[in-house]
Backbone as JSON, one array per atom type, in Angstrom:
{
  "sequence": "XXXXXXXXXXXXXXXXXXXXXXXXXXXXXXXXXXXXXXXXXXXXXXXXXXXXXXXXXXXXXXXXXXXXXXXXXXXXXXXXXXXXXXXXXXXXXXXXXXXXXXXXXXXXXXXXXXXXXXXXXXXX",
  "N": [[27.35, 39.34, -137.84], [25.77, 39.79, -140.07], [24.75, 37.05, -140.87], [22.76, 36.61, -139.34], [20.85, 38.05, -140.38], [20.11, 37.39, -142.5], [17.65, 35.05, -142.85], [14.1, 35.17, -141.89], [12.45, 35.04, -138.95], [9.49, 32.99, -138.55], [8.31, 31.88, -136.73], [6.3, 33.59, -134.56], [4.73, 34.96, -136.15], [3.49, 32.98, -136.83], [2.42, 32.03, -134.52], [0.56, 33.98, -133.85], [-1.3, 34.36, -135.74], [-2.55, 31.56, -135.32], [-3.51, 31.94, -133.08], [-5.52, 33.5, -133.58], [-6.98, 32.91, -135.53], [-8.17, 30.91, -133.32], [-9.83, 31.95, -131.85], [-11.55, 33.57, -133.81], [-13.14, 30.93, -134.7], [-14.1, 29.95, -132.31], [-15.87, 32.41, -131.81], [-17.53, 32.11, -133.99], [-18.98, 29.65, -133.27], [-20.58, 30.65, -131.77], [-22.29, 32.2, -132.92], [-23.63, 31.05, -135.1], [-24.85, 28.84, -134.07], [-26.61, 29.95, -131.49], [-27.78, 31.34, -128.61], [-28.66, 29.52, -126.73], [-28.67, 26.48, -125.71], [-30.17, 23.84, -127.6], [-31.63, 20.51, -128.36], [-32.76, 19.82, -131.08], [-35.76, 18.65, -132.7], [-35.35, 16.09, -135.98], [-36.85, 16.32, -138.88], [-38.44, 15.89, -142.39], [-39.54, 17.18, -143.71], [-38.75, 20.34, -144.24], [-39.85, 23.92, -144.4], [-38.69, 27.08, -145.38], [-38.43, 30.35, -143.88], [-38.68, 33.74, -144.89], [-39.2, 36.16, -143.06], [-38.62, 37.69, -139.77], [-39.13, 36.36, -137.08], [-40.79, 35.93, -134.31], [-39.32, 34.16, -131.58], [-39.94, 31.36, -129.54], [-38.27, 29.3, -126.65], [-38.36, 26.56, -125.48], [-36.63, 25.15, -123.04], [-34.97, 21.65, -122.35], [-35.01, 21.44, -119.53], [-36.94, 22.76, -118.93], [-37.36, 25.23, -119.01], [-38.08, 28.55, -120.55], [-37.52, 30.77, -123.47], [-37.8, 34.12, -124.64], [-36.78, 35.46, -127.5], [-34.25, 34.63, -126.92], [-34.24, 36.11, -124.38], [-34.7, 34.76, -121.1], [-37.99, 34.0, -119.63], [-41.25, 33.72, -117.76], [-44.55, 31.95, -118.28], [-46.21, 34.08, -116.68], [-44.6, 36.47, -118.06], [-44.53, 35.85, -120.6], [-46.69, 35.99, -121.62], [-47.45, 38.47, -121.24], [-45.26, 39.62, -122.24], [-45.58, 39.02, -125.55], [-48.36, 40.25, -126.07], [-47.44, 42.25, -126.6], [-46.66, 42.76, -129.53], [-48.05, 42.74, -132.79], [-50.51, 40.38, -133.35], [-50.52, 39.38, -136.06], [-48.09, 38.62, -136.32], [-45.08, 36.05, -137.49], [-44.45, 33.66, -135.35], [-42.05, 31.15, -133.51], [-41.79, 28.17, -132.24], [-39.28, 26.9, -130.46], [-38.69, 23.75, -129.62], [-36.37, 21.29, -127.27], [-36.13, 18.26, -128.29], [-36.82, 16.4, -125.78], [-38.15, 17.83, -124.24], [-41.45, 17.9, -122.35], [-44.66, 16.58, -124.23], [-46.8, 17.67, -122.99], [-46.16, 20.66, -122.18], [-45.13, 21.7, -124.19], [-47.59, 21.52, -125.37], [-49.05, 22.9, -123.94], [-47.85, 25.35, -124.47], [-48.47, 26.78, -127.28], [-50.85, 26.71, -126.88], [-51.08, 28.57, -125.26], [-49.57, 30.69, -126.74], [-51.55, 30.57, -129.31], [-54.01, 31.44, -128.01], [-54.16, 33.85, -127.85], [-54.1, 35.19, -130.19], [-52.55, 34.58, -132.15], [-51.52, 33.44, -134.94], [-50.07, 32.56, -136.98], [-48.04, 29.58, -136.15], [-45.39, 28.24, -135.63], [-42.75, 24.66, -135.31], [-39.38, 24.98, -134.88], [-37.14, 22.78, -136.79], [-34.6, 20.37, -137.36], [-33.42, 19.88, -140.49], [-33.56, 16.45, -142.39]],
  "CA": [[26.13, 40.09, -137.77], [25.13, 39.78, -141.5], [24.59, 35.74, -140.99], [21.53, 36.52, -138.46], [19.35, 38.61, -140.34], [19.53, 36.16, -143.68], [16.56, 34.91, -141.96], [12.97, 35.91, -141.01], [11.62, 33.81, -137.44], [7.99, 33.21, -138.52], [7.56, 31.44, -135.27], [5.66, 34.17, -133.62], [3.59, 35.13, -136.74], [2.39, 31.43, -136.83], [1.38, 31.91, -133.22], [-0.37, 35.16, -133.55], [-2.5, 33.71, -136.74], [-2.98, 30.57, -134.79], [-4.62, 32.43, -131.45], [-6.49, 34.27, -134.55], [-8.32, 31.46, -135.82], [-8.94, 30.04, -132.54], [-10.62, 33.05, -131.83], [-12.81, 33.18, -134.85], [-13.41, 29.46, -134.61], [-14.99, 30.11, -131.12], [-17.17, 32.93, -132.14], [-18.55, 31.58, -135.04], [-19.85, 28.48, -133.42], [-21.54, 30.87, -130.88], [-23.22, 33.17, -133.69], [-23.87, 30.13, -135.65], [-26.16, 27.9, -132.66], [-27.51, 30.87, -130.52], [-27.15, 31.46, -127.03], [-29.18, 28.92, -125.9], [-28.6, 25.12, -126.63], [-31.33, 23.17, -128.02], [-31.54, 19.48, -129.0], [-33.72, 20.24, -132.06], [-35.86, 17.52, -133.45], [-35.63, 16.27, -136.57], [-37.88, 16.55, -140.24], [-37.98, 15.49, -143.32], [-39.75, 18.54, -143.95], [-39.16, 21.62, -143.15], [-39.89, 25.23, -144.24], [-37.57, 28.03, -145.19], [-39.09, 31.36, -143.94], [-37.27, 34.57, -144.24], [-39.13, 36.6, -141.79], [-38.3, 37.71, -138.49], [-40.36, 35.87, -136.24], [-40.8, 35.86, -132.67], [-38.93, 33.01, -131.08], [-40.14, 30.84, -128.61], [-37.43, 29.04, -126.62], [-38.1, 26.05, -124.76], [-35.2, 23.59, -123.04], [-35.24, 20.53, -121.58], [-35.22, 21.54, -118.46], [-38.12, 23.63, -118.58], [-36.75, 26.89, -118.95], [-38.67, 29.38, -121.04], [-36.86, 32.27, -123.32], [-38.03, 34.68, -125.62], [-35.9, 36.06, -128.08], [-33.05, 34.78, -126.21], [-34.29, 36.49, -123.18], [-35.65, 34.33, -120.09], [-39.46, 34.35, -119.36], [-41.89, 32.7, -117.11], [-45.24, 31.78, -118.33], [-46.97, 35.31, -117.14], [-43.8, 37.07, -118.92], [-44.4, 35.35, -122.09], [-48.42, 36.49, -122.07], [-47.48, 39.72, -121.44], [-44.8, 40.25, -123.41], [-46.38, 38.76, -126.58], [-49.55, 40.98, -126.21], [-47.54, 44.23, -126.93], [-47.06, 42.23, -130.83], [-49.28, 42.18, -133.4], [-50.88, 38.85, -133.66], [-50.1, 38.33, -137.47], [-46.6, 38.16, -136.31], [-44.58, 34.96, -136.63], [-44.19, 32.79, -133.91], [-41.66, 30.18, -133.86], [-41.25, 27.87, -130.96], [-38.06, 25.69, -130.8], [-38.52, 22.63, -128.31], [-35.77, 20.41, -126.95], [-36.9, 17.02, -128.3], [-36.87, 15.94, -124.95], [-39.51, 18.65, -123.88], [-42.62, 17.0, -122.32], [-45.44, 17.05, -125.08], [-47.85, 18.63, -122.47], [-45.53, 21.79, -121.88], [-45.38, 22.38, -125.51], [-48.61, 21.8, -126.1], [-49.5, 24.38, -123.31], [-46.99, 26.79, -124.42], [-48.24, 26.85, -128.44], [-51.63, 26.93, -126.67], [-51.19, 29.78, -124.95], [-49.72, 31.59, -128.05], [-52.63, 30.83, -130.02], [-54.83, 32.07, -127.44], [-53.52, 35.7, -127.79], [-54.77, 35.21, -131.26], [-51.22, 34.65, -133.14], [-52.46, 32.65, -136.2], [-48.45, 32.18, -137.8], [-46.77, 29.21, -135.06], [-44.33, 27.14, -136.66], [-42.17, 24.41, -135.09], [-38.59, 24.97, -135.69], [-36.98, 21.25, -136.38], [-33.39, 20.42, -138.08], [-33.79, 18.65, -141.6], [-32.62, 15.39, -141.95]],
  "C": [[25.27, 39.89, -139.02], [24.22, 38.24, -141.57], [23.26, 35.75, -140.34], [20.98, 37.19, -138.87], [19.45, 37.8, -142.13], [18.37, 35.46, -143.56], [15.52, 35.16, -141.8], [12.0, 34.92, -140.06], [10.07, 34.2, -138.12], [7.6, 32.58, -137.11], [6.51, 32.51, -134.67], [4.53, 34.51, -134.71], [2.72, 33.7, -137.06], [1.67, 31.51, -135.63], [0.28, 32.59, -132.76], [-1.72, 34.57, -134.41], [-3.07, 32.32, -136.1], [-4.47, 30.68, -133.51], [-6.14, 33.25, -132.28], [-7.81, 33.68, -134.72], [-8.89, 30.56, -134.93], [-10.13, 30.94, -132.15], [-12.03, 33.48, -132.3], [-13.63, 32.07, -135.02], [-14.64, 29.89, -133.22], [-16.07, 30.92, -131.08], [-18.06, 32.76, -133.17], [-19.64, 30.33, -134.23], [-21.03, 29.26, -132.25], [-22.84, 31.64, -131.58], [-23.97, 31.92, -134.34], [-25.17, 28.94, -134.96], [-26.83, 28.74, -132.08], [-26.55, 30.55, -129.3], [-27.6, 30.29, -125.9], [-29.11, 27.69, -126.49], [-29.59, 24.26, -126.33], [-31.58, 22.03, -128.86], [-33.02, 19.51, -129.56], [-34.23, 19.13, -132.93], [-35.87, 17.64, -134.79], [-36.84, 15.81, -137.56], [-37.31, 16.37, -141.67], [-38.23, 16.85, -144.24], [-39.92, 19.55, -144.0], [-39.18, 23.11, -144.17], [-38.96, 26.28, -144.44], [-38.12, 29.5, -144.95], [-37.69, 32.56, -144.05], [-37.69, 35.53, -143.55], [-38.55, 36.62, -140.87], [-39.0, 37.56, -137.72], [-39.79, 36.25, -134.83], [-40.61, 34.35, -132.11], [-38.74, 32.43, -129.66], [-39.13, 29.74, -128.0], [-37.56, 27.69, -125.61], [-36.78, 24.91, -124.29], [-35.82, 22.81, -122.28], [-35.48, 20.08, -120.18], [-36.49, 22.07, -117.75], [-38.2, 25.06, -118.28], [-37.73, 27.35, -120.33], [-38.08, 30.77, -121.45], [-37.81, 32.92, -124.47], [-37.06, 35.53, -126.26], [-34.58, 35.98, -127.65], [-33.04, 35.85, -124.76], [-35.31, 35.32, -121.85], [-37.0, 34.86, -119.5], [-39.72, 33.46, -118.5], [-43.13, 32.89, -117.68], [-45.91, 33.0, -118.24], [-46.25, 36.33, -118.13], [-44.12, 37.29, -120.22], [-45.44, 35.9, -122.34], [-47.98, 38.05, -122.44], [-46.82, 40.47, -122.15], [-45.26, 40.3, -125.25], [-47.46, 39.68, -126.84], [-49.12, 42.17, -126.99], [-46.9, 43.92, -128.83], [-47.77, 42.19, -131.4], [-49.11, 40.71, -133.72], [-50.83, 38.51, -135.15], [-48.86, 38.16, -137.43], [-46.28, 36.52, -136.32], [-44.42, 34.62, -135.92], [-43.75, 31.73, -134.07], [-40.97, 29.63, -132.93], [-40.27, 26.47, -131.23], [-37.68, 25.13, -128.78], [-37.37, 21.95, -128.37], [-36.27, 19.23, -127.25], [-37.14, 15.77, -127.22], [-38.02, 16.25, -123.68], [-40.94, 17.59, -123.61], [-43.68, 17.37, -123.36], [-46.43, 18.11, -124.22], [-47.48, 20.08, -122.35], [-45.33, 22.17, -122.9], [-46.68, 22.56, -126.16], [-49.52, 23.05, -125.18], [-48.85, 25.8, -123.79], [-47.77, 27.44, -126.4], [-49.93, 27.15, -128.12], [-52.1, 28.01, -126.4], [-50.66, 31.4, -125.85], [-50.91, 31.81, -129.04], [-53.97, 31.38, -129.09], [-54.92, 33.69, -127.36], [-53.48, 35.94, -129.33], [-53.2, 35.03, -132.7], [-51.6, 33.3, -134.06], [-50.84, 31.82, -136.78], [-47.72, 31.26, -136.46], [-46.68, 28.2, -135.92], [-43.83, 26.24, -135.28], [-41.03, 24.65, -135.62], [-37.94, 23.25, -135.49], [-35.75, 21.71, -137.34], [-33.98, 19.34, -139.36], [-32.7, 18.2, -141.59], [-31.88, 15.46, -143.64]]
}
């Protein structure tokens, strides 16, 4: 009896710390990118703001979010309106995005008088 507890099995605390860090691993990369995935062009130069802007979300598909919420075109007007227009505005295209659909969408922000639109881009 004495010979079997000379001993301490880490086997199971390696497995618990293992499922740990997969764990953490997996939610970091979701806090870390967003909710929405976005092949983000890049810049040589880009901008460090530390506001909290209002973020425009287009994908490649042609989907439309705000703030990480899905919009359509009248959505976006109307939600935007209830903002003041010196707010940031920072729209992050898919670099695959047709130019005309960004240039309507950055159009129709500045038409609602928002003066602050940024691109967001990844530096190289």
């Amino acid at each position: 009896m004495q010979n079997e507890m000379d001993q301490i099995n880490v086997i199971p605390l390696v497995d618990v710390m293992l499922v740990l860090l997969v764990i953490v691993l997996t939610t970091a990369t979701f806090i870390s990118t967003g909710q929405i995935p976005v092949d983000l062009a890049k810049a040589t130069e880009a901008g460090d703001r530390k506001d909290v802007p209002l973020v425009i979300t287009m994908t490649s598909n042609g989907k439309l979010f705000l703030n990480e919420d899905p919009v359509t075109h009248e959505e976006l007007t109307r939600r935007l309106q209830t903002h003041p227009p010196h707010s940031l505005v920072v729209v992050r295209a898919d670099r695959v995005t047709i130019l005309e659909r960004f240039v309507e969408v950055v159009d129709q922000v500045r038409g609602l008088g928002f003066d602050q639109v940024s691109l967001e881009v990844i530096r190289q």
